[in-house]
N, C-alpha and C positions, 0 to 999 in steps of 0.2 A: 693227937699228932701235931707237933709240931713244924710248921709253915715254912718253907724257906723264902721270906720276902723277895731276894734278888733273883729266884725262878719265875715268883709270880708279877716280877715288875718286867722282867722279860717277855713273858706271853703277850702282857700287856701290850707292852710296844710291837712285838710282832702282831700281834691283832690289829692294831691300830693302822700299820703300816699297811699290810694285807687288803685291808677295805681300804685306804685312800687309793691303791693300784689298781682296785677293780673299777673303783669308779671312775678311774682316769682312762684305765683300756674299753669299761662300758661307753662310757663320753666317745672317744675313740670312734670306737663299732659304729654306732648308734648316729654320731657326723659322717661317717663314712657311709652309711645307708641310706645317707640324703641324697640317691641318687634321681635322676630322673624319669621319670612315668613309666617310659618305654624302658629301661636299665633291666637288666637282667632279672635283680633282687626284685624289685617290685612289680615284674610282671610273674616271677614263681611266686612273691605271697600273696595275690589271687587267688591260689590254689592250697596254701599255709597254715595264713595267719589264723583261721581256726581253730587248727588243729596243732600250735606252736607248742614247745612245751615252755613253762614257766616256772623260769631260774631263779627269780628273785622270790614268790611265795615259797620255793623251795626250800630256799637257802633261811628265808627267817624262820620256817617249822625246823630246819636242820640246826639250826643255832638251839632254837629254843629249847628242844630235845634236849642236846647236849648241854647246856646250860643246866638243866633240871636233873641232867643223869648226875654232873658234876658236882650238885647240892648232896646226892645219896649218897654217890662212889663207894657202891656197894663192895666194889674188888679192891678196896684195901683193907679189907676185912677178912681176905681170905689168901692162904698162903698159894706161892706159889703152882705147887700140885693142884689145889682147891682151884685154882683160878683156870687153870687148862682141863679141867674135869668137868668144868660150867660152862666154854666155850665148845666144846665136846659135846657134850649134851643138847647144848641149843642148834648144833649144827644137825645132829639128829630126828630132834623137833622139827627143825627145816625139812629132814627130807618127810618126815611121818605127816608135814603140812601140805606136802608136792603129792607125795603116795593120794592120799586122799582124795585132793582135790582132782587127780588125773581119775581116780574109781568112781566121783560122782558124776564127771564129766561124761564117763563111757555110760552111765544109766541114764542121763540125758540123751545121750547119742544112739542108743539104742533101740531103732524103731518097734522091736519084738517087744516095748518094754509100755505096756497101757501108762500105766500112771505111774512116771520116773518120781515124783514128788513123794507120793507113800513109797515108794520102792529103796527111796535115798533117804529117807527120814532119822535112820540111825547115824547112816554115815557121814552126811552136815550133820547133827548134834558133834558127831565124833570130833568132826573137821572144825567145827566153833570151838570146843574145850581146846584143842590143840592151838590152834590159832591164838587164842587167847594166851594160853603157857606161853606159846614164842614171844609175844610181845612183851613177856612179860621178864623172859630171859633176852632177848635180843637187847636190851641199854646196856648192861654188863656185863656181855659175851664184846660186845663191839670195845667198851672202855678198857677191856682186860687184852685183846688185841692191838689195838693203840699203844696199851702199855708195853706189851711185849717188843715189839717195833719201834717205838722208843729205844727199849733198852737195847736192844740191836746194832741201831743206829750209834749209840753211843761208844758202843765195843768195837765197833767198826770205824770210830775217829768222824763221824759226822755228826760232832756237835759245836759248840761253842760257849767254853766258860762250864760245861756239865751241863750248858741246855740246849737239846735238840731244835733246832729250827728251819722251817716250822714246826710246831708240834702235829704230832700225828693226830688227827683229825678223822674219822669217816663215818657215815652212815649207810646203811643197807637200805637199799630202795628200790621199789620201781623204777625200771632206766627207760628213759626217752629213748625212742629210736631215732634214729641220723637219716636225715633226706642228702645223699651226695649225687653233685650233678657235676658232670664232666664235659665239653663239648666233644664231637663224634669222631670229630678228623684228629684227636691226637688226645693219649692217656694223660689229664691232671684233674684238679680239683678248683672247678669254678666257683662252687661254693656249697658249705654245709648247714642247715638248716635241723635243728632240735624238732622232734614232734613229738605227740602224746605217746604213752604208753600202751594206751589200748587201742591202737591200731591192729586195725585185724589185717590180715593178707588179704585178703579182697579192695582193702583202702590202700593196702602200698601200692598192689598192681596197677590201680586204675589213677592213683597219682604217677604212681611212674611212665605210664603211657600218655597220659597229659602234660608233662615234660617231653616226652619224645615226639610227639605230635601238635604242638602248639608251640614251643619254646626249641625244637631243632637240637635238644641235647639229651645225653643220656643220664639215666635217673637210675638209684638203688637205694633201696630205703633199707639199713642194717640194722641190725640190737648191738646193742654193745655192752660190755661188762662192766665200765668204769669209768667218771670222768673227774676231771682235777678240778674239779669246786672247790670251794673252804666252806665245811668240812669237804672230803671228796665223798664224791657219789659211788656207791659198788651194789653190783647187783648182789642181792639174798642169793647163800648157796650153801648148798651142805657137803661143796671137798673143799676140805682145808687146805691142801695141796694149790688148787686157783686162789681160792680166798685169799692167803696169805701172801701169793705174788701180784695177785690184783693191786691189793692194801699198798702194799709197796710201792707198782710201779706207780698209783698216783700222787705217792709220796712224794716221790720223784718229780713228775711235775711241779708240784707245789715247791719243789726246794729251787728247781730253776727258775721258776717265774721270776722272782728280781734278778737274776742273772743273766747276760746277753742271749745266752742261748734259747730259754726260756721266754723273753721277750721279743724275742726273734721267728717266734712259732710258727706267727702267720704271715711272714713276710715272702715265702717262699714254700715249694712243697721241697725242697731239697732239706730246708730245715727243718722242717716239720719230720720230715725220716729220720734227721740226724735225731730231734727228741724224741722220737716215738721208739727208734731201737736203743737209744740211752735206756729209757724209763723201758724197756722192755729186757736188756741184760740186768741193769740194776735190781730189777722188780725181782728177779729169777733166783737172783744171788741172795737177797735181803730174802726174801720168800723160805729156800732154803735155810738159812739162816735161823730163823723163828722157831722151825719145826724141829730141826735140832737141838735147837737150847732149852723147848716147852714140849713138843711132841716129836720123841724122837721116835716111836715106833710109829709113827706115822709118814718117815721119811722115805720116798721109795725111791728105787735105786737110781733114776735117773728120772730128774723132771724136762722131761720132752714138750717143746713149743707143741701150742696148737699148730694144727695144717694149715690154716689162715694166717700163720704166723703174729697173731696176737694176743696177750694174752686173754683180750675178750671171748674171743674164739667166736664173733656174731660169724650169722650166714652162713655156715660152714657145719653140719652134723655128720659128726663121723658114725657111718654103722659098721665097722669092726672089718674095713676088708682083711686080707693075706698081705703081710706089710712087704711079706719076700715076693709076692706076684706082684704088687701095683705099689708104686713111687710116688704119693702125690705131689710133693714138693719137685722133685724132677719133671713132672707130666704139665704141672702147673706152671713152671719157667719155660721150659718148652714152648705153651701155649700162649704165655705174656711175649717172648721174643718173635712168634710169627707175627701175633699182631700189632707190634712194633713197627715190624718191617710193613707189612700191609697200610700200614694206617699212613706213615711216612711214606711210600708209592702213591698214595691219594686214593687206596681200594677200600673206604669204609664201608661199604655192605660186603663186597667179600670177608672183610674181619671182622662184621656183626654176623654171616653167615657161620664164619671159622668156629666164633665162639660159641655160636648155639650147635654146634657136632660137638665142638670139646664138652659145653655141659652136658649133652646127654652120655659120654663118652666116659664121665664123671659117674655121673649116674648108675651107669653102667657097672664100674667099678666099685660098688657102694658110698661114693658120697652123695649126699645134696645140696647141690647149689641152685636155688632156687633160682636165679638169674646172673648169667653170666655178661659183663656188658666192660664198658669201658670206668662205668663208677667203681663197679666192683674192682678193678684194678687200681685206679685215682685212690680209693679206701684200705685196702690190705695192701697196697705194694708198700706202704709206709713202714710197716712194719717189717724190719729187714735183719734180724739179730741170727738168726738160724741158716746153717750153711745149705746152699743149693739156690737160694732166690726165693724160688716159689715163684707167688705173686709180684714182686719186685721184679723178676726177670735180671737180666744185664745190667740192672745199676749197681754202681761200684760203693757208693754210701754207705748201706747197711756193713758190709765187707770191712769199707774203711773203719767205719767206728767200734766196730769188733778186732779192726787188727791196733787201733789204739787204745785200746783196754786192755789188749797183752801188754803192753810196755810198760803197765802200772804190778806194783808189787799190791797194791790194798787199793778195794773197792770205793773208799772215799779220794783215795789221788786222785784217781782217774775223774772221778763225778764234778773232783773241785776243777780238775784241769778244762776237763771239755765243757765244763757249764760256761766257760769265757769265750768259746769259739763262735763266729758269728756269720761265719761263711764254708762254705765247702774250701774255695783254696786253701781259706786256716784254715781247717782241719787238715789235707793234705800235706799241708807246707809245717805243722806238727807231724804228721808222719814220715814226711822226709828228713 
């Protein structure tokens, strides 16, 4: 096969570029951390830096992988049909690897069960041959969705010169969960902290309550599906349907990082909505997209936001209520705009009282939320692309950047135009 230099002197320079920014917004982070003793940041990692999760070992196994997938590139060997029949398959593998390990789990969990170890001995053998096949199809089920997205991307007018930039990038991984802490008297985001993966819920609760009782603010420790690393992070799954809007929306990030908007992330949580329901309409559409043009009987008739309104869909399991009896997204606006108003009167144990009837209330109605608090709003109301609010409640943001995507004929106008906005008035004072 012949090589197109000016592709690969491209990559190049976006790579290059790429890593000088992280290191400048890491430098960044990392001066801004130097606060002092008593400062908020260093008196939660106290309770932490243990258990932090680690982005940089991450990112160099993430490279490395993909370095070495890039040596085989096994999926230009195989046609187009061939390549969605292998990405297909592995996503199967994924669930035949979850099936499993949920059946050996339950023969552990089984007290009726003397000796779980002879009793599971076929089904770990089972669970290691499989385990092993996925890994062995997951480098070229991942590089053959890259590609696809890619080529998406480019149909869609988000390239430059015929090269996508950045290029699509991801790995399937274990996701860090997010420690978010918010202060009590009013819903934002004080600050977000990465932790390990294998935190169990017995470690979230009793860090979150060590937050609320030593530090005066409220704590939610969520999973989340995806983050905008280079490559991005996404969690392992077997629906194609999230998977491929996952992909996307951290694409999306990645495409605005050099872009005000993009750079602007943490400057505010106002901006931080405006990227989070960009990269969550964008993610939706490109997502879309892919299945139609690789998998189209797999396209279902309408891709409906998660009830958390994100595409991660952390903290939130839906068990199937009656969609015509119970609303969540209405019952959950509802819920964000009392305690709004509560929180702004100065009643915060009335609106941590409010919210623990709403989650049982929740409960009730088949979802679970495992805790309902002022983080858990600071964390999903970000996510504002789907009509009603939800978690968002009354803010006008999500609303606005949805009603500035109508006024674009193709999904790259719109991306190029709002990647430049760097304040809610612009964005406003463009929709006026």
């Amino acid at each position: 096969m012949v090589r197109n230099p000016k592709k690969n002197w491209l990559q190049i320079v976006w790579h290059g570029v790429r890593l000088a920014t992280l290191l400048i917004v890491l430098t960044a982070i990392l001066g801004g951390s130097a606060i002092s003793v008593g400062g908020l940041l260093s008196r939660l990692q106290v309770h932490t830096r243990q258990i932090e999760f680690d982005y940089s070992s991450w990112t160099l196994d993430a490279m490395a992988a993909k370095l070495s997938g890039y040596a085989l590139s096994l999926n230009r060997f195989l046609s187009p049909e061939e390549q969605s029949r292998w990405v297909l398959e592995t996503l199967a593998q994924v669930a035949r690897v979850d099936t499993l390990s949920i059946e050996v789990l339950m023969i552990y969990s089984d007290p009726s069960i003397a000796d779980p170890d002879a009793a599971s001995q076929s089904l770990r053998q089972d669970l290691a041959q499989s385990e092993a096949r996925l890994q062995a199809l997951a480098p070229t089920a991942e590089a053959i969705l890259q590609s696809q997205l890619i080529d998406v991307l480019g149909e869609v007018g988000l390239d430059m010169g015929g090269q996508v930039l950045p290029p699509s990038l991801y790995r399937s991984s274990d996701m860090p969960y997010s420690l978010v802490v918010s202060p009590r008297d009013q819903i934002a985001r004080d600050l977000e902290i990465s932790l390990s993966p294998s935190m169990t819920t017995e470690g979230m609760e009793a860090l979150e309550n060590r937050v609320f009782d030593e530090l005066d603010r409220s704590a939610l420790v969520v999973p989340i599906g995806g983050i905008g690393t280079y490559p991005t992070m996404v969690k392992q799954s077997s629906n194609l349907v999230w998977l491929t809007e996952v992909i996307a929306h951290e694409w999306v990030h990645n495409f605005l990082t050099l872009r005000p908007l993009g750079m602007n992330y943490y400057t505010s949580e106002d901006l931080r909505t405006i990227n989070e329901t960009t990269a969550s309409l964008a993610g939706k559409e490109l997502g879309r997209l892919i299945l139609e043009k690789y998998y189209p009987d797999q396209v279902p008739p309408e891709i409906e936001a998660t009830p958390s309104g994100t595409p991660s869909g952390g903290g939130l399991l839906s068990l199937e209520p009656e969609p015509e009896v119970f609303d969540f997204r209405a019952e959950m606006r509802q819920t964000r705009i009392k305690v709004d108003r509560l929180l702004a009167e100065g009643e915060i144990e009335d609106a941590e009282s409010y919210m623990e009837v709403r989650r049982e209330f929740f409960w009730q109605n088949g979802y679970l939320i495992r805790k309902l608090n002022q983080a858990y709003f600071a964390f999903y109301g970000a996510y504002n692309d789907a009509p009603g609010g939800g978690a968002a409640g009354e803010d006008p943001i999500g609303p606005a950047v949805v009603a500035y995507r109508d006024r674009f004929a193709s999904l790259a106008e719109f991306l190029k135009a709002i990647s430049w906005v760097n304040s809610v008035d612009g964005l406003m004072r463009r929709l006026d």
